[in-house]
N, C-alpha and C positions, 0 to 999 in steps of 0.2 A: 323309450324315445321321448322327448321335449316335446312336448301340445306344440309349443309354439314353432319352435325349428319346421316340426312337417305342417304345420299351418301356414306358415313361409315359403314352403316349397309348393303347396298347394296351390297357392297365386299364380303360380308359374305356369301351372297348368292350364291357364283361362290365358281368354285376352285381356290386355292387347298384345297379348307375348305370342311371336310366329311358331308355326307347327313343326319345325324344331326345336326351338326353343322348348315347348310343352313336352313333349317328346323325353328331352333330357332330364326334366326336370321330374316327371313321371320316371323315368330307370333312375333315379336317385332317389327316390322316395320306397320306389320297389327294396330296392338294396337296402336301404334301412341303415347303412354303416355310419364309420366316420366320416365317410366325405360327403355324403349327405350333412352333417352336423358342421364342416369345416365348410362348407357351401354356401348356409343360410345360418349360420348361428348368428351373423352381424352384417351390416352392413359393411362393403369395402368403405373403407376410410379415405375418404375426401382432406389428404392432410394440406400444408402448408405449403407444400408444391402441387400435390396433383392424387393422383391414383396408382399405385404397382401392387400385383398379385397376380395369382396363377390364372390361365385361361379356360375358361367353362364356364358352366350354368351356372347361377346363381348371384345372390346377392354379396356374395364375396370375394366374387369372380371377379376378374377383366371380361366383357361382352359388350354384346349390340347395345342392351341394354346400361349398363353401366356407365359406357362410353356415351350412350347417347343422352342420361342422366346428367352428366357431369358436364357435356357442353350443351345443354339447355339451359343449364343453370348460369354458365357461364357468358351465354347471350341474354339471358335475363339482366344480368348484371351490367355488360356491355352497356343495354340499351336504356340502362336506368341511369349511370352513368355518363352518358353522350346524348341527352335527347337531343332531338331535330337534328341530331349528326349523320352523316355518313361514317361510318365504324367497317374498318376492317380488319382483319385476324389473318397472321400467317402462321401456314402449318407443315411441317418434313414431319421424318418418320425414318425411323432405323430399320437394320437389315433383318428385324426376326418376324417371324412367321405370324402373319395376321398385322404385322404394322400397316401397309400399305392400306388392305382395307378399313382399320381402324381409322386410318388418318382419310381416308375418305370420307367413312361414315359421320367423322365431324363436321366436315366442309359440307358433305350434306345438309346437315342441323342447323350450322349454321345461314349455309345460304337460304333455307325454308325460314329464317329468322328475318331477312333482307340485311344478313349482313356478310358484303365481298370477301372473299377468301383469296390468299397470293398461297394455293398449292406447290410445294414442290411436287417437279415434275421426275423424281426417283427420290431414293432415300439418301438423306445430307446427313452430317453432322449436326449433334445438338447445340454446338456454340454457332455454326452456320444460322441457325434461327435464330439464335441469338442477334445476331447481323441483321438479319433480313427483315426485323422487326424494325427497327431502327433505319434502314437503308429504304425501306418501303412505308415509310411513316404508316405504323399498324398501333390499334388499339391495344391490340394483345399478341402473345402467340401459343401456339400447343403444339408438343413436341411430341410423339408414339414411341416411345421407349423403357426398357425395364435395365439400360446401363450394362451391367456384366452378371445380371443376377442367372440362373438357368435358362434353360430352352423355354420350359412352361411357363416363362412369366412373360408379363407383357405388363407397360404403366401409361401414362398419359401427364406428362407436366404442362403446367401453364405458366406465361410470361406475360408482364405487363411493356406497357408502351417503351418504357427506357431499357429494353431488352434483357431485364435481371427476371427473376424469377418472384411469384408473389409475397410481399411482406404486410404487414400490417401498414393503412388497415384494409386492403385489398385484399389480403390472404382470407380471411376471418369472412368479412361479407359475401367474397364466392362462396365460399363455405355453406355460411346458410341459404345460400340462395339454391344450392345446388342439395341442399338436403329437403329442401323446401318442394322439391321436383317430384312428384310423382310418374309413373312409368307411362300412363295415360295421356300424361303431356307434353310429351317429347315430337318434336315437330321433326321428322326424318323422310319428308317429301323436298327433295333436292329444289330448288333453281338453277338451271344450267348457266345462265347467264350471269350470276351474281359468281362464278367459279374460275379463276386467271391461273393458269399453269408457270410456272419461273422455275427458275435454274441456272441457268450458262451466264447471265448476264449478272447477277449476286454472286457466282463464284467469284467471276473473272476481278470483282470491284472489292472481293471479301481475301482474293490471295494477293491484290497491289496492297491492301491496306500490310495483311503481316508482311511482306517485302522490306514496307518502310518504317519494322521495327529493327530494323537490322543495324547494329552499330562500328562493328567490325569486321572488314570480307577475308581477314585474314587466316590463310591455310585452310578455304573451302573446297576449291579445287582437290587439295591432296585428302582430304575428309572419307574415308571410305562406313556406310552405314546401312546397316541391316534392318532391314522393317518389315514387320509383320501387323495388319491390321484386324488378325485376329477375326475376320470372317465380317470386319463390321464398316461401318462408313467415311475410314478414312480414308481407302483402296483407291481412291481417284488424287482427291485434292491435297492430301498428303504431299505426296511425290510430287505432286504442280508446285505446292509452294517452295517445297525444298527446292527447285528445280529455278524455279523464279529470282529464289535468292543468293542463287550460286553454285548452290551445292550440285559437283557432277557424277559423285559415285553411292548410287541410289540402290543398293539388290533388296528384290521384295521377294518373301518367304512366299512363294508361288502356291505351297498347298494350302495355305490359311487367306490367300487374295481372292478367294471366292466367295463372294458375299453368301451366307448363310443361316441362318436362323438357326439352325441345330447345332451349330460351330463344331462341327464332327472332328476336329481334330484337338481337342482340349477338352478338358472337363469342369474347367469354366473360363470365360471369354474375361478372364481379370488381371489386366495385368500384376498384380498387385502379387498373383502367388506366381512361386517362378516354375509350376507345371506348365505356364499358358505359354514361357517363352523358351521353350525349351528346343524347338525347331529354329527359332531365330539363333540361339543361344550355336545349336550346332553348325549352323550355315557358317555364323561370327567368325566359329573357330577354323573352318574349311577357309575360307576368303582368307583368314587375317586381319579380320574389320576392325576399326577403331571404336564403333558406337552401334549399338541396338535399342531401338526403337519398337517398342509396342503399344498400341494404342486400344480403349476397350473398346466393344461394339457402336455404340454413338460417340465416340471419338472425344470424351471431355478429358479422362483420363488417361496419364502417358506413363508408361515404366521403362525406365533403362539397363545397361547394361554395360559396364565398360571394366577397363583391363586394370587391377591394380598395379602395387607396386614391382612385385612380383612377377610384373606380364601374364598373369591368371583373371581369368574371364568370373566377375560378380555383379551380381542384379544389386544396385543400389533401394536403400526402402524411400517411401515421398518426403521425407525429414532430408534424407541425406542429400536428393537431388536439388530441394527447392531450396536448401541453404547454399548450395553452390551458383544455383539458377538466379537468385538473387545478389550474392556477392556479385558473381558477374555483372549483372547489369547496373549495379550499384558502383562500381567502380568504374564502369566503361561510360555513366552518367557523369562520374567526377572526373573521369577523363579529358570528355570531351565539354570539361562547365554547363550540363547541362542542369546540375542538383542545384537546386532552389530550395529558400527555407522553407516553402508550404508546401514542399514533397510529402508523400508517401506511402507506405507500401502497408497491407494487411494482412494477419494472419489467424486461422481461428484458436484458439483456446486450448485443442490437442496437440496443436503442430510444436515444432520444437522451439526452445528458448533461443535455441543458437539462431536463428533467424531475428531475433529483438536483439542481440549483443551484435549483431553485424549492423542492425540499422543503429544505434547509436552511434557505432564505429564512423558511420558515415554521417551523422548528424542528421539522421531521418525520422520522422513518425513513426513508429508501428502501433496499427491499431488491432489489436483482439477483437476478435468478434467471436459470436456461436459456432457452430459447425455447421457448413452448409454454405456454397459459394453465395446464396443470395445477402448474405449478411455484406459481404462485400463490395458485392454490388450495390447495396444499399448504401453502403457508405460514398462508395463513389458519384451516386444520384445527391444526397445530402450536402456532398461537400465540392459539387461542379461549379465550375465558375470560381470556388477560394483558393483551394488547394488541387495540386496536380495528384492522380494516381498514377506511380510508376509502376508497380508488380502486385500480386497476391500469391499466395499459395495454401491449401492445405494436405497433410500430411498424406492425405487417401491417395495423392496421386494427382493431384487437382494444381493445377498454374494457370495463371490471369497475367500479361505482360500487355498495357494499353489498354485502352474504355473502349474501344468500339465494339467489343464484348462486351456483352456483363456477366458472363458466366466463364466457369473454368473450360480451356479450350488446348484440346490436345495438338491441335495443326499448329496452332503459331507459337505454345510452347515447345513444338517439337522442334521447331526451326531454330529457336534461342538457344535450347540444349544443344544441339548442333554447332552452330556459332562458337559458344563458350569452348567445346570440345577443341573445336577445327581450330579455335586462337590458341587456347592451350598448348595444342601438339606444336604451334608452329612459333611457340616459346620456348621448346625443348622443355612441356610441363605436361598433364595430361589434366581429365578431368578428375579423376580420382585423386591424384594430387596435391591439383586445388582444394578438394576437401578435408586433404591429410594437414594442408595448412593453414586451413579455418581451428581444425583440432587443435593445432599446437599453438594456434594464438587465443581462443575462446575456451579452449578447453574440450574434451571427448564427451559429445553428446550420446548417450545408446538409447534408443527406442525400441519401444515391443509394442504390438498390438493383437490383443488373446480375443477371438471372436466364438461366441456360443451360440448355439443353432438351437432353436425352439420354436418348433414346427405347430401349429395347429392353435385351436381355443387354449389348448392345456400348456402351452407354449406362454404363450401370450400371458395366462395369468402367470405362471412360472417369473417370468420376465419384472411383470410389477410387484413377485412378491420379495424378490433376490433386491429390485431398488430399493423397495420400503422398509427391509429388513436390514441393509446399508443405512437407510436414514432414522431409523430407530434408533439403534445400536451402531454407529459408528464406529469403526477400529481404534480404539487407544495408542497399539503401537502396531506397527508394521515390519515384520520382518528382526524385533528388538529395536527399531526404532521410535520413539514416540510421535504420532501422529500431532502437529502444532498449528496447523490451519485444515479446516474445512468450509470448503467452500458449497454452497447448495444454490444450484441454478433454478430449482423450484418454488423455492420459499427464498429465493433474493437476500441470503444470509451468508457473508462472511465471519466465519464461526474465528478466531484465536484462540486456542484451547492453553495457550501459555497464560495468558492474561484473563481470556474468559470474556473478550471482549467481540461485541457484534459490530460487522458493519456493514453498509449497503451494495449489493452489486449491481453494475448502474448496464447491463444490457436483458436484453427482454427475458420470460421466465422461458427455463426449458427443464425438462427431466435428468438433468447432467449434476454429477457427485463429483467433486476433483478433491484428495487428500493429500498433505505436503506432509516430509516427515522429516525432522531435524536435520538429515542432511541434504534438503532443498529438493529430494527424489519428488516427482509428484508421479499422482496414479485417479487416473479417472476413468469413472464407470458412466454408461450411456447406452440407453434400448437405444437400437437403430431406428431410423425413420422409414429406411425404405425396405428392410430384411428383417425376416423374424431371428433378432439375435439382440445381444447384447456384447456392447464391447469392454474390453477394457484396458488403457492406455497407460504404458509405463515409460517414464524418463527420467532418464540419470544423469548426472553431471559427475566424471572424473577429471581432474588437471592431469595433464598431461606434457611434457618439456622435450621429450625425446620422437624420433619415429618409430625407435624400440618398444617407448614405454604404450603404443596406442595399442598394439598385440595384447598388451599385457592388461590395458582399460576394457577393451572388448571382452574379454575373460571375466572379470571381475565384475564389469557390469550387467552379463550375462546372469553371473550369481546371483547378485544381488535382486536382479528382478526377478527369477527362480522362486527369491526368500519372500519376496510378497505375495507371490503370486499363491505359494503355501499360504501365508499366512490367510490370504483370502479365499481358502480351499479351492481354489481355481486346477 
């Protein structure tokens, strides 16, 4: 066993850690195993948003302690930032097991800090806080959530004042300020007084604002759609906004609208694999529904589900929906003259190309950014007041439609997907459709997304040595293809391996490899920030002229990503 690991756990055992706390921390030092070692080998990581990891003892835990680490630190910062202010912080919390109290224990810390807290009074959506930072003029906000990852996790993200999530240089300074915190100095003696309960009244002002993103009420009425919120926080205002904005034929997957923590009926609460929708999926087919809707546990991410060509029921991937989602309201803006030259729309860096060929089409911006909606959001903070944002998307599943969000927001994209649908059918078109004739005008996008799971310390180095071994030795060719650009987001180098020529990449550094191979295929690798994996992202481009020949591109580019995915022993 590591001196130091059980000398970290030893801490545990003393105060100021309560007599559970000690307790635990003694039966994992007994045990001696790995989870003693996956406990206290590191500190949990205070990243760029916040905190996620599994719930228990320890320093690498989600707990009292880490929790109340992380917003000590964060009222430190507050109140070095705002002297002689009045500072307030608004805080929700998702539907898993321990958010509630977690989302206490901050309002706690904070209010022993003297600074107000606007608690929600149950658990909201994380773009709802989003909102409510902004609608409640707050300095920050902190959200209790671990997204769609398992039961046993739990995380903690922070927002700043313009409701996006932390960037530089706000990211970086809570940072240290919050490393800076020792466990002895966590102030977690409440103030009742400095603690405001909300709810009803940020709904009521947060489902008029998506209302009046609504640009077409065409064929809502006949709209029939299946939603499943998947055990998590969209089970109320979901169905309100849809409901707000027309839509009359709402059926909710009854055994998954019971708020849960365990989300006993899926084996993970994500929409993204299509295990999670697969009760929605059957409901669909029983009704005859036109659209399904899933949404993850904190409601940022939305997966669909609609009927091809065929009249056969397919769960679309976040490329295929947020290029229709966008076309939509890119056209419905040209529609009605609302596109303006200093429009536009953002995308991050994995999402698909087909979404930058549709905003040309329309004479719009698209800006790239990193992975991770705060990039977006940051653009939109940057560029208030010049330039209008009309949409975002990333490919995780992720849509931004309007600013009074700053983060990806499953309710009120849920409602645009709908829209798009409900005008579609009552063009005698569908949504699938629409995306069969993005195809035949831009050409057959195919996306893959191969995620690897690496669990533990041994994980973790796994992870940085599979990057570094990419960035040493780089691929030549891929698949028989010669590798002709690489790009490195770490060392801010665009590589051209034809010419041999560098040049600069002009957005922040991050751990991200992206490789283009002669026939414009790109493939990029990236540790996750919030999961122990690593992903890795493939896109194809075939031409395609027929609706014969897209059967035949989906084939073909199936292979082809097959052939790199070999070449990268994937």
């Amino acid at each position: 066993m590591d001196t130091k690991i059980l000398e970290r756990a030893t801490v545990w055992t003393h105060p100021p850690f309560d007599q559970q706390t000690r307790e635990e921390a003694q039966k994992l030092i007994e045990s001696g195993g790995k989870e003693l070692v996956d406990a206290f080998y590191t500190d949990l990581d205070f990243g760029t948003g916040g905190l996620r990891g599994i719930m228990g003892c320890g320093t690498n835990r989600i707990n009292k302690y880490t929790i109340g680490q992380a917003t000590q630190g964060l009222a430190n910062y507050l109140k070095k930032q705002f002297p002689n202010q009045n500072i307030s912080v608004a805080i929700t919390h998702d539907t898993r097991n321990g958010s509630r109290h977690f989302s206490e224990l901050a309002a706690d810390v904070l209010s022993a800090n003297g600074i107000d807290v606007y608690l929600s009074e149950s658990f909201r959506p994380t773009p709802w806080l989003s909102f409510a930072i902004r609608q409640l003029g707050c300095k920050a906000g902190i959200v209790l959530t671990a997204s769609h990852n398992p039961p046993e996790y739990n995380g903690y993200k922070v927002y700043w004042s313009d409701g996006g999530q932390l960037v530089p240089p706000h990211d970086h300074a809570v940072i240290q300020e919050v490393r800076s915190v020792t466990f002895d100095q966590i102030w977690f003696e409440k103030r009742v007084e400095k603690i405001h309960i909300v709810g009803r009244d940020i709904d009521e002002e947060y489902i008029r604002k998506i209302t009046s993103l609504s640009m077409n009420d065409s064929g809502k009425d006949r709209l029939k759609v299946v939603f499943t919120p998947l055990h998590g926080t969209s089970v109320d205002l979901l169905p309100k906004a849809m409901g707000a904005s027309g839509f009359k034929n709402i059926l909710t997957v009854k055994p998954q609208a019971e708020p849960d923590g365990n989300f006993p009926t899926v084996k993970s609460p994500n929409p993204e694999e299509a295990e999670a929708l697969s009760m929605a999926l059957q409901l669909a087919q029983d009704e005859d529904a036109d659209l399904i809707i899933g949404t993850d546990p904190d409601a940022d991410r939305v997966g669909i589900g609609v009927k091809n060509t065929d009249n056969q029921w397919v769960l679309l991937n976040g490329n295929q929906t947020g290029a229709v989602l966008l076309w939509y309201i890119l056209d419905q803006y040209k529609q009605s003259g609302k596109l303006s030259p200093n429009s536009f729309i953002s995308k991050s860096i994995v999402t698909t190309d087909l979404i930058s060929e549709i905003a040309r089409a329309y004479n719009v911006e698209c800006l790239e950014c990193l992975t991770g909606f705060k990039w977006i959001a940051d653009f939109i903070r940057k560029f208030e007041g010049q330039k209008e944002f009309i949409a975002g998307c990333e490919e995780s599943y992720g849509y931004l439609i309007g600013d009074f969000v700053r983060d990806k927001d499953a309710i009120s994209a849920s409602v645009v997907i709908a829209e798009a649908a409900a005008w579609a059918k009552s063009q005698g078109s569908s949504f699938y459709k629409l995306l069969t004739d993005l195809w035949l005008k831009f050409g057959y996008y195919g996306e893959k997304l191969i995620s690897i799971t690496k669990k533990g310390k041994e994980g973790l180095e796994e992870i940085d040595r599979m990057m570094e071994d990419l960035r040493r030795q780089p691929p030549k060719e891929l698949d028989g293809e010669r590798v002709v650009r690489i790009l490195d987001y770490k060392t801010q180098k665009d590589h051209n391996t034809q010419t041999d020529e560098v040049s600069a990449i002009h957005l922040p550094p991050s751990n991200v490899l992206q490789f283009y191979t002669q026939s414009g295929a790109r493939i990029t690798a990236r540790p996750s920030g919030t999961e122990p994996k690593i992903k890795f992202y493939f896109s194809v481009k075939v031409p395609v002229f027929t609706y014969d020949e897209i059967q035949n591109a989906s084939v073909s580019v199936e292979q082809k990503i097959n052939g790199y995915m070999t070449s990268l022993g994937l």
